[in-house]
C-alpha positions in Angstrom: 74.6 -160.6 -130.3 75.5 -164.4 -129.8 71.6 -165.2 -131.3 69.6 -164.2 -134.3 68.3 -160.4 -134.4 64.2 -160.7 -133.1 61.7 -158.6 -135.0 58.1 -158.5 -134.1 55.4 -157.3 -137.1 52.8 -156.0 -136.3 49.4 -154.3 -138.1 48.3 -151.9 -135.3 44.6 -150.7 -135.5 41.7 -151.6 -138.3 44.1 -152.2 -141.5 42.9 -154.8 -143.3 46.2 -154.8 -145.8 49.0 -156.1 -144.8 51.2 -156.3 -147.9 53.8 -153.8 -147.2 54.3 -155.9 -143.4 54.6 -159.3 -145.5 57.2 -158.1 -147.5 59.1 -156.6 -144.8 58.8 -159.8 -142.6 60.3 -161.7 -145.5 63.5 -159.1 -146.2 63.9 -159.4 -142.5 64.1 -163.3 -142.8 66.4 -163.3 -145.7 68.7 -161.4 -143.5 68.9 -163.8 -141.1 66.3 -162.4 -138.6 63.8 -163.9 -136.5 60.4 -162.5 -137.7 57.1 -162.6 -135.5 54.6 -162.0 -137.4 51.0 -160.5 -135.1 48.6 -160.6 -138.1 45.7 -158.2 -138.6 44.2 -155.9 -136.6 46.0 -155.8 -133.4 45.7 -153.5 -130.4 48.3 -151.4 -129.2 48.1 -153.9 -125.9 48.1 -157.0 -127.8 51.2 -155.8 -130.2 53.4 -154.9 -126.3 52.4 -157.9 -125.1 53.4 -160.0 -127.8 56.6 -158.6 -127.3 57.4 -159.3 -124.5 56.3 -162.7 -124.4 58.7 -163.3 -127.1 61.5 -161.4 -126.1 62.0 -159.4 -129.5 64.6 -156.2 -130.0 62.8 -155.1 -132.5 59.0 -153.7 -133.3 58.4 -153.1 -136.4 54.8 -151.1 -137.2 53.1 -151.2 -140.8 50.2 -148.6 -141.0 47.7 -147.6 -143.4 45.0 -145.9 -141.5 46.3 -142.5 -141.0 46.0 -143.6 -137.2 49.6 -143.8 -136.6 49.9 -140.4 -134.8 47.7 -142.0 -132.2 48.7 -145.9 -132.0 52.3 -145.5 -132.3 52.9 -143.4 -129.8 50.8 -145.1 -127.8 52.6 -148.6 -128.2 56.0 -146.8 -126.9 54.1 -145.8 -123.7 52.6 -148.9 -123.2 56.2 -150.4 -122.8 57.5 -147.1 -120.5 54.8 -148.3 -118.3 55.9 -152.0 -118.4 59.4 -150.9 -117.9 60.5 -152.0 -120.9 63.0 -149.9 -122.3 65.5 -151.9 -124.4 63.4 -152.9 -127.5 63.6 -150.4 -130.6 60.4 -149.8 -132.5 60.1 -148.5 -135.5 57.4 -147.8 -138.3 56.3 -147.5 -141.7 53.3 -147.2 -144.2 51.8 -144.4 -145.2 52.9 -141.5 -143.1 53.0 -137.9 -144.3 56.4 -136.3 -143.7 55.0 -133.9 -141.6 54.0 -136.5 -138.8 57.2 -138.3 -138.7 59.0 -135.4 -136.7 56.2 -135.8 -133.9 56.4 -139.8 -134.3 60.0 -139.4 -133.5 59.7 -137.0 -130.3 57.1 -139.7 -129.5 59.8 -142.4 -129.1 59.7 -144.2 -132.6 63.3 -144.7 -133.5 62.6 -144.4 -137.7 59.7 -144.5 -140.0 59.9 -145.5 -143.3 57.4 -144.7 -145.9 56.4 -146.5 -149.0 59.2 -146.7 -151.9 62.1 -147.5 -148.8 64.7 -150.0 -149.8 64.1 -152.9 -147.1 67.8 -153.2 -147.0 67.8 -149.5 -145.2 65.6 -150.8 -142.8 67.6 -154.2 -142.4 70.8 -151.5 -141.7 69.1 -149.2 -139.7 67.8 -152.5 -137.3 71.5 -153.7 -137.3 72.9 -150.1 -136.7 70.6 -149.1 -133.6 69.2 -152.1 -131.6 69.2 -151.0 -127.9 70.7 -154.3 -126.7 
């Protein structure tokens, strides 16, 4: 890739904490990445759209909720039906072990839960980008 790797952050549904996100944007920019950064409290719409508009590789979910079962899944859709196909999205948060085989079926490429090195998710970004 002749041009920095392009990660978009993103707090999908009604978390109000977004500590775990901050701290992965800012391993993402110490390795060299460009980080996007969507805030609180964004839609499943909203977090596609933003996307695309800035032309990222990579989504990168941080969820709290418990609604991940429902708003992941639902992002990945939202881009089959834009046609978008080359941008890997992954996720992380709170997510019981049981729910990540279904989040993968779903289309999420990984998940990473709380107590994840960041530099595992900085290799697995590098290792699996669809472009």
């Amino acid at each position: 890739m002749d041009r920095p790797i392009r990660v978009l952050v993103a707090k999908p549904g009604l978390d109000g904490h977004d500590r775990g996100a901050k701290v992965i944007a800012r391993a993402l920019r110490d390795a060299s990445m460009e980080v996007i950064y969507t805030g609180l409290r964004q839609t499943p719409e909203q977090i596609v759209a933003a996307a695309i508009q800035e032309d990222v590789d990579v989504v990168a979910m941080s969820i709290l909720s418990g609604a991940h079962n429902h708003l992941f899944p639902k992002v990945v859709k939202l881009f089959k039906e834009e046609g978008v196909e080359d941008v890997l999205v992954i996720g992380g948060g709170v997510i019981p072990d049981d729910d990540i085989p279904g989040l993968k079926e779903a289309g999420i490429a990984e998940v990473f839960t709380p107590g994840t090195p960041t530099t595992k998710t900085i290799e697995f970004i590098k290792n699996n980008l669809k472009k």
